[in-house]
N, C-alpha and C positions, 0 to 999 in steps of 0.2 A: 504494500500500500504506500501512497507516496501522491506527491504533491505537486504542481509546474507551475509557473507563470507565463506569458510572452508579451512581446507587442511587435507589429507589423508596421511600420513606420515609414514609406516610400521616400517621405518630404525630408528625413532627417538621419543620420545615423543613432545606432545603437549603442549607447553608455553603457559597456560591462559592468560597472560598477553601480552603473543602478537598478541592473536586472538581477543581477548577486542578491545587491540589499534588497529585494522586491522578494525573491524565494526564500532569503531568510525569515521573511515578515511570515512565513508557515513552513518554518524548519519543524516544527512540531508534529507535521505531516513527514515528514521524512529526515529523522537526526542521521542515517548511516550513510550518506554520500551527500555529492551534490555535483552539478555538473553543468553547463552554459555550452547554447551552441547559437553564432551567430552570423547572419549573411549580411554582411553592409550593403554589398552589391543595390541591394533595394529594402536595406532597413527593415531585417528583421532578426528577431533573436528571441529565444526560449531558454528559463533555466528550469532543473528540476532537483528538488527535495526526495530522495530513497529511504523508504524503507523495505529494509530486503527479507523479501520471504522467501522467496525460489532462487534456488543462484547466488549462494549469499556472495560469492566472488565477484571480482572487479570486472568480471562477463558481461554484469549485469546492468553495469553502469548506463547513464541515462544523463541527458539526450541521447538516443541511439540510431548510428545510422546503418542503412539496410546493405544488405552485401554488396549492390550494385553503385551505391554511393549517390542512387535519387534520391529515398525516402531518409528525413529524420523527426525521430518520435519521440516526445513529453508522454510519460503514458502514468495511469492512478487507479491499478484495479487488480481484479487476479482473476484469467481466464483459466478456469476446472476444464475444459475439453483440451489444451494445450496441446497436449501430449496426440491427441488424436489426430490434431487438425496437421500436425508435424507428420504420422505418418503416411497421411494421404498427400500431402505436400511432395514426401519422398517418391511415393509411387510414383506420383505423376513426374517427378523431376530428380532421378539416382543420383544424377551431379549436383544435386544444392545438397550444401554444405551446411551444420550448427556451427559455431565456437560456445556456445556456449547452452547450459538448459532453461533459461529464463522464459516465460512466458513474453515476456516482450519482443524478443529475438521471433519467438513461433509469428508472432503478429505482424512485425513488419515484413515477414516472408510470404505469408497470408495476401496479404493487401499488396505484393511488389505481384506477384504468382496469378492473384485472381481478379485483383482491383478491390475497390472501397464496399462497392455492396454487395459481392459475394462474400468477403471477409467477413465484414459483419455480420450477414446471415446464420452463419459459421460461428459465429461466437457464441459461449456459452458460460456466462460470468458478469461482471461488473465490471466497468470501467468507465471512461473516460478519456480521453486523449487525445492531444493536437499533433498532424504530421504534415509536416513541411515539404512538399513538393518543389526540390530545389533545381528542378528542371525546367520544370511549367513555372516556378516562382507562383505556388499557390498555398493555401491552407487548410486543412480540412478541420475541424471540429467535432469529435461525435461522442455521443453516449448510450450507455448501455439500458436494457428494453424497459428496466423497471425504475431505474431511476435511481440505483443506490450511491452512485459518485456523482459530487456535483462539477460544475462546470460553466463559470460564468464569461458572458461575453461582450464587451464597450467597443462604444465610440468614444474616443479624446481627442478632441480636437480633430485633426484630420491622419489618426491613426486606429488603428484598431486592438485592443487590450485584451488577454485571457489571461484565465486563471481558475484554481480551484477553489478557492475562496474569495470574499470582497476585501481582504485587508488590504492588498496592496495597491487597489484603487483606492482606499479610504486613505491610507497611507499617505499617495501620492499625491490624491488630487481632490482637489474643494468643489466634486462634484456636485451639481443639484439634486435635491431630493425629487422624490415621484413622485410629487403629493400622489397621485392616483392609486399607490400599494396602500398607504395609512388607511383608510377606509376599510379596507380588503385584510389588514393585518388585525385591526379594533374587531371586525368580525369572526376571523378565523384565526386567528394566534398565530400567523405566517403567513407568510407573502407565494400566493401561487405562479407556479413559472407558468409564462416565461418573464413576468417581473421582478423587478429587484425592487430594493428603495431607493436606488438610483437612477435617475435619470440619462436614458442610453446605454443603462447596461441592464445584461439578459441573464437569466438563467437559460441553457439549452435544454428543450423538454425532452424528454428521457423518448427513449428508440428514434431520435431523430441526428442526422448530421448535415453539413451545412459547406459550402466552398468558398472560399472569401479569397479575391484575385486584388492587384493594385487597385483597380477602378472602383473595390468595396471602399476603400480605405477615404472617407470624407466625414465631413464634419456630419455628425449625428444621423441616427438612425430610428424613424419611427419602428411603434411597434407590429402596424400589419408592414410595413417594409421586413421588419427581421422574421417575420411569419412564411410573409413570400421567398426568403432563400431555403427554411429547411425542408431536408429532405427525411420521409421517413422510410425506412429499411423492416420496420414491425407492427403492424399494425394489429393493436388489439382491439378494435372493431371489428375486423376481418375473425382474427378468432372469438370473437365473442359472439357473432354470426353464425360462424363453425360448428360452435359447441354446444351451440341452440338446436343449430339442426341436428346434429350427433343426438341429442338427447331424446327425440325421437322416437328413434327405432334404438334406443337401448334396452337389448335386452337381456343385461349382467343379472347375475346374482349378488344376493349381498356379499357372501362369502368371497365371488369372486371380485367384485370392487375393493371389499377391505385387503384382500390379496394385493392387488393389481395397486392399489395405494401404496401397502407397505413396502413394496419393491421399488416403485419410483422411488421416495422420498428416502428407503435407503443409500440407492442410487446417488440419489443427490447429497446426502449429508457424508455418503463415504467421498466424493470429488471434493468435497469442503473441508475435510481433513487431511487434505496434501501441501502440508507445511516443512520446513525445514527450520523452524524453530516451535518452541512450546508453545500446546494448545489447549483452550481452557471452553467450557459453556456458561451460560447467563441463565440459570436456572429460578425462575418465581416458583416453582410449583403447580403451576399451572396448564392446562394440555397444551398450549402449543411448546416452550420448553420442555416442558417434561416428555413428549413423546421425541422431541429432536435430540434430546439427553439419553433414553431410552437407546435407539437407534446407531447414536455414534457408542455408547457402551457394548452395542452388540455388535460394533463392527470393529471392537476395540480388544486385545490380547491383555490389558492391562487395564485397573480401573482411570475411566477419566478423570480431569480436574471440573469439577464445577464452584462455582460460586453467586453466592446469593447478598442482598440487601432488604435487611427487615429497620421496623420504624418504632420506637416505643410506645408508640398512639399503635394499642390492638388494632383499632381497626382498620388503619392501613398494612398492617403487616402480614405477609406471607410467608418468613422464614421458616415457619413452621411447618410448611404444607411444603416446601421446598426439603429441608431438613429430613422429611421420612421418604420423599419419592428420593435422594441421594443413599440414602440409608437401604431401601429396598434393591438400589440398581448396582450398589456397593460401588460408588463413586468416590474417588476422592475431594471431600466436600470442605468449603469455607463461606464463611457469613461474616457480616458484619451488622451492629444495629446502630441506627442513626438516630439523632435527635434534632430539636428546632437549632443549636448553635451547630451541629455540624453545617445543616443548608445557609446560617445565616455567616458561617466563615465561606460557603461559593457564591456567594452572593456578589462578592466584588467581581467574579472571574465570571460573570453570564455571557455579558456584553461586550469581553474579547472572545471567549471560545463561539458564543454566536454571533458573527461578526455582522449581521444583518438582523433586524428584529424576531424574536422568536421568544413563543410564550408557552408552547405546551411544561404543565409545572413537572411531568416527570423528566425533563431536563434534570433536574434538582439529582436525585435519585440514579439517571444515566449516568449522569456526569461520578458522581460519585462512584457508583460499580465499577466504573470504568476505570479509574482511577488502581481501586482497588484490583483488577484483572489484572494491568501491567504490573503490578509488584510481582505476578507468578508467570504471567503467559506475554504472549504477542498476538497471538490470532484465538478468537472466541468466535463462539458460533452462536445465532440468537433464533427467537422463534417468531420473530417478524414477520409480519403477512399472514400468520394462521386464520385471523381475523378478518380479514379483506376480504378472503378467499373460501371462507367455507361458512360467512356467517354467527360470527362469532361475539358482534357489538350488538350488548341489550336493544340499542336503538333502533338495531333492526326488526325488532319486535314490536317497540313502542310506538316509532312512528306511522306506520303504515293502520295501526289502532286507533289513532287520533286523528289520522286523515278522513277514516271510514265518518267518523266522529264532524268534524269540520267540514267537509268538502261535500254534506248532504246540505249545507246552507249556501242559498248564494252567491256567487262571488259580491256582486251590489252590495247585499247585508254584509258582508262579512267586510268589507273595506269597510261599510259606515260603521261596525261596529266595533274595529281595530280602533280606527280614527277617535270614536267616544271614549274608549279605554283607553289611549294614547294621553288624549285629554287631561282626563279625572284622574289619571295614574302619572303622571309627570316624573312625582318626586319618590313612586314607588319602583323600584325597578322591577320587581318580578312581575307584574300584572303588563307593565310597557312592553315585558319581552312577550307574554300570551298575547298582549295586542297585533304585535307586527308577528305572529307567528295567524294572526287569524286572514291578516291580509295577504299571504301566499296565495297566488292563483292556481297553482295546479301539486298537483303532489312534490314532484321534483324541488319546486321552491320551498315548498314545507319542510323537505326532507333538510336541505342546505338550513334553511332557518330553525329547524328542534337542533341539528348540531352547533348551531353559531349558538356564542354568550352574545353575541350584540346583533340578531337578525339586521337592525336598521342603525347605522351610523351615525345617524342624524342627531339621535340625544347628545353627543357631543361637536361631532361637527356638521353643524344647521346646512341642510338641502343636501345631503348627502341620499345614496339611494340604497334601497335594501339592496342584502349582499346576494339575491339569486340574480338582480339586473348588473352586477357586477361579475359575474362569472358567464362562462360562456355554457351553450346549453349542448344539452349531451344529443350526439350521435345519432344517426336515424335506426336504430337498428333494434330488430324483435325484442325487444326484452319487457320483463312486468318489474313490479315497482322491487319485488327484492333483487332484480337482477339490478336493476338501476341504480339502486342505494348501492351495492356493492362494488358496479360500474364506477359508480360518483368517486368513492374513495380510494379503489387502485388508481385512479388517473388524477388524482388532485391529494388527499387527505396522506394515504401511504407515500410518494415520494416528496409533497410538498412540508410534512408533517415529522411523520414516524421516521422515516430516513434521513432527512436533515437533523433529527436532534439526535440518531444513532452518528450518523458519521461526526458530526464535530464534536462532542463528546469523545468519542473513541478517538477519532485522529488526535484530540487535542495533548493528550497521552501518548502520543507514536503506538496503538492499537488497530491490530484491524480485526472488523467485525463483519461474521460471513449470517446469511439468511437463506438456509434451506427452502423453503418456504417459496423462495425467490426466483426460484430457478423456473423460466419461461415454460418448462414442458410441465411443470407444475400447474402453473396455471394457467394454460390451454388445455392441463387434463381438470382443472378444477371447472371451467367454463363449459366442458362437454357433460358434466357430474350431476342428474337431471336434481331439483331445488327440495326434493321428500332425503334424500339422503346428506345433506345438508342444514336440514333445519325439519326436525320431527320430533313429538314428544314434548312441544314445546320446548327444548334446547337447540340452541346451535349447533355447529362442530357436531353433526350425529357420526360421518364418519369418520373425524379426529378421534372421535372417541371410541370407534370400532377397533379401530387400529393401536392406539394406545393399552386398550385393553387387554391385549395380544402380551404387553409388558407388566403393565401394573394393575392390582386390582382397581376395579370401579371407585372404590370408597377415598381411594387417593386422589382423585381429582374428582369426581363427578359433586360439588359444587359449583355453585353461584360465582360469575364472573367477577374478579375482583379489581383488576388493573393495578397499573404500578404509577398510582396517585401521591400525592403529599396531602398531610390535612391543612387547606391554604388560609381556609375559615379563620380557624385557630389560631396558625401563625403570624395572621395579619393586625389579628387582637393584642397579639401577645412580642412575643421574643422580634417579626418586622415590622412593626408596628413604628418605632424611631428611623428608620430605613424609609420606610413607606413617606411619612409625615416628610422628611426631607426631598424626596422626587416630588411629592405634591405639591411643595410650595409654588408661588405664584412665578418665582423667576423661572424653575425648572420648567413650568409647565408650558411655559412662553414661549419656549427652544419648541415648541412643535406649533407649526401656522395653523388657524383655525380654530384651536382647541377651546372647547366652554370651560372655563376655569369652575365657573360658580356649579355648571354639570356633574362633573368630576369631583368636587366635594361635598356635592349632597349625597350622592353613592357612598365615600368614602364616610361621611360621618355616620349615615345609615348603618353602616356596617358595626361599625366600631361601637355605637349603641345598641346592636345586636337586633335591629329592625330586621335586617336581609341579612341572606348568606351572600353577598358577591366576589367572594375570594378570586373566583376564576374571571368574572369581569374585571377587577382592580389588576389583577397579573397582568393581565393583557397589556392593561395601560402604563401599568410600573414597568415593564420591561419595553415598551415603545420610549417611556423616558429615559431609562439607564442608557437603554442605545444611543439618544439627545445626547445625555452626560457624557457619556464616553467619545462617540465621536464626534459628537458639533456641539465642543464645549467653546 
């Protein structure tokens, strides 16, 4: 796992020394090398940040270039088919040569052998990566199908900037903010790609890559302009099309579904375990860990390392349920428990390790695991996506009950009667948010609005628009409302969300964190998997839980979802409560355009009088201000 920067500069030459200081700005993403490769010829240059997991030799080094001495590659990931794509590489060509076994090396042979989007097709992993076409004098940009590396992309002036993080934009340049993400971040706790909170710079949406020639290279880039260059290579519309119509005419058994499950996802967790340094799991106790714990201890000659995060507040804590599934699977297990002074000592580090606003609160708790994983390992393995993928979030229960509920009323009534409760509720926040969750027009928006803390933006900054006319709408394609909710969050909530607070956490530790889960035939097999074996019995995860069971008994997992939350209520009462009161005041709050000051503190004193719970509303916006403090102080 590993980290790059570049810029593409025509007008000007390239400062080694400030593309050095620019990848050291996320040496953290890669302490074990570092390496700079640049073309003045036309003003371009790329460094990169290693950390080495394949190849720990100087093979592996990076920028690397291809045997032919066209291609050179920034690369941030770890491709599990490597070794495949290398022998079929051979067959077709005896005379190509390795020096070395890195995963990188297989890649840029890939893409020299077959071109950009057969390679990719090909790929089966996570990544990220810019490759310099020093012939054509071009660029390529691409990322991997689910989103788990990121990869962002500017205009400065009249060059073009990448990277895996925003520091070294933040760093360098006194870019404008977006106003157009703050709206999108107050309702959803992160900023959905392809925006940043910068102004002209991109996040690249995950299965897509993109060509960027001198003639790109000008002053600023709208957003349908950077839409209209990428290219996508995976289209999970297509398979989610697929696996509607698969569903069909299936006709498995259960036995042999739970079969045909536990082999994939062995499949995949045994490709996830090909490390050349120590390897650990993130065990909650929970099915989607505990079956991925399960899985690699049965593909394991020795017991694994796992490790878990419990909380002194019962009722956030799972160490316990974690604790016996380690204990049954005879794992080598470690814990730790946290209290409010541990989160309130990360508190200072949010708003560099996320170097863009980001509010989901188990940040707190990643960060922390994470932390604790590199004292034993380098590569962990998580159970990310179980959820996405098989129906796993209460809400996919609840909301589609409330709809049945809501959407027998008129849309007419139902706007005039948002608008009334709007009204009469001003200063209450939990009836304002029933208000704008009654003015959704169709289910899809309802669904966007039960998962937002702030449906409508507007209670703090005036004429803003609810957050489903701020997102774009989904796809023409067969699906009912569970397929859509599930739809909604593989393509927005899991890579814009769950994956961003997995990667910078972990990277920020020199950590890399692998997601079985993730693996594309995963879920192209989850999308053919017709919605009774999925969600039965009223539980989700019916077949997680078939296959789990194969491991552990029932009684080890088959409770009530629990999440890996903090109690935010309490802490905002209590122990951040002197933290909070300082981002509120009037100066802090000023740093952000627009904002209702007087808004913002009747929330905030509501709370603190114990009127409302709005922990998770108040995060939101506490961590939109730290990000103010820290970078536009």
């Amino acid at each position: 796992m590993c980290g790059f920067v570049g810029v593409f500069s025509p007008e000007s030459p390239v400062d080694p020394e400030w593309l050095e200081a620019a990848a050291n700005s996320i040496r953290h993403r890669g302490p074990d090398d570092a390496g700079v490769y640049i073309d003045q010829m036309v003003g371009f240059g790329m460094a990169h940040r290693r950390l080495a997991i394949l190849d720990l030799s100087p093979r592996g080094h990076q920028p690397m270039v291809s045997s032919t001495g066209r291609y050179v590659i920034a690369y941030n990931g770890e491709i599990y088919n490597h070794l495949e794509i290398r022998r079929a590489l051979l067959q077709e060509r005896e005379s190509l040569l390795f020096k070395g076994t890195s995963d990188t090396e297989t890649l840029l042979a890939a893409i020299e052998n077959w071109g950009i989007q057969k390679a990719l097709s090909q790929l089966n992993g996570m990544f990220a990566f810019a490759l310099w076409d020093s012939r054509d004098k071009r660029l390529c940009l691409a990322r991997d199908r689910i989103g788990e590396k990121p990869l962002y992309v500017g205009w400065v002036g009249r060059s073009i900037h990448f990277g895996s993080e925003l520091k070294p934009f933040l760093r360098a340049y006194n870019l404008p903010l977006n106003s157009d993400a703050i709206p999108l971040f107050l309702s959803l706790g992160y900023i959905p790609a392809p925006c940043s909170i910068l102004r002209g710079v991109f996040k690249l949406p995950p299965a897509h890559y993109l060509w960027l020639h001198v003639n790109d290279c000008h002053a600023g880039v709208a957003v349908s302009e950077f839409i209209s260059k990428l290219r996508c290579y995976w289209s999970l519309p297509d398979k989610v099309s697929d696996g509607i119509t698969a569903r069909r005419s299936d006709s498995r058994r259960n036995e042999d579904i739970t079969g045909e499950l536990d082999g994939l996802l062995k499949r995949t967790v045994e490709q996830r375990m090909i490390a050349d340094v120590p390897l650990g799991m993130c065990l909650s106790g929970g099915i989607d860990s505990s079956l991925i714990a399960a899985l690699m201890q049965a593909s394991s000659n020795r017991p694994i390392k796992t490790f878990t995060v419990g909380f002194k507040e019962a009722a956030y804590d799972e160490s316990l349920f974690a604790r016996r599934v380690a204990a049954h699977l005879g794992t080598d297990h470690t814990e730790i428990v946290l209290g409010p002074q541990d989160a309130l000592n990360l508190i200072p580090q949010l708003s560099s390790v996320y170097d863009e606003p980001f509010a989901d609160s188990s940040q707190i708790p990643t960060l922390l695991v994470s932390k604790m994983l590199k004292q034993h390992v380098t590569v962990a393995l998580s159970g990310d996506g179980g959820d996405e993928l098989f129906f796993g979030y209460d809400r996919y229960r609840i909301a589609p009950k409330l709809w049945n509920w809501y959407g027998r009323c008129p849309i007419k009534f139902r706007r005039w009667l948002a608008g009334q409760v709007s009204q009469k509720s001003v200063k209450n926040y939990r009836f304002w948010r029933f208000g704008q969750r009654l003015a959704a027009p169709d289910f899809d928006a309802f669904y966007l609005a039960f998962g937002s803390v702030l449906p409508n933006p507007d209670i703090f900054l005036v004429g803003t628009p609810p957050v489903w006319e701020l997102l774009s709408q989904l796809p023409n394609c067969p699906m009912g409302r569970m397929d859509r909710m599930m739809y909604r969050d593989q393509t927005q909530y899991l890579p814009d969300d769950i994956l961003v607070k997995v990667d910078r956490a972990s990277m920020s530790v020199s950590l890399e964190m692998r997601a079985p889960f993730l693996d594309h035939h995963v879920v192209e097999w989850a999308w053919s998997l017709p919605s009774t074996y999925k969600y039965r019995n009223s539980k989700g995860k019916w077949m997680l839980r078939q296959v789990l069971g194969r491991y552990l008994p029932n009684s080890m997992f088959d409770r009530p979802k629990q999440g890996f939350g903090v109690p935010l209520d309490g802490w905002l009462r209590g122990p951040l409560c002197d933290w909070a009161e300082n981002l509120l005041s009037s100066q802090v709050v000023g740093l952000c355009p627009g904002f209702s000051y007087d808004a913002v503190n009747r929330i905030w004193r509501q709370h603190q009088q114990g009127n409302i719970n709005a922990g998770y509303l108040l995060w939101n916006m506490l961590m939109l201000l730290a990000w103010f403090e820290k970078w536009r102080p």
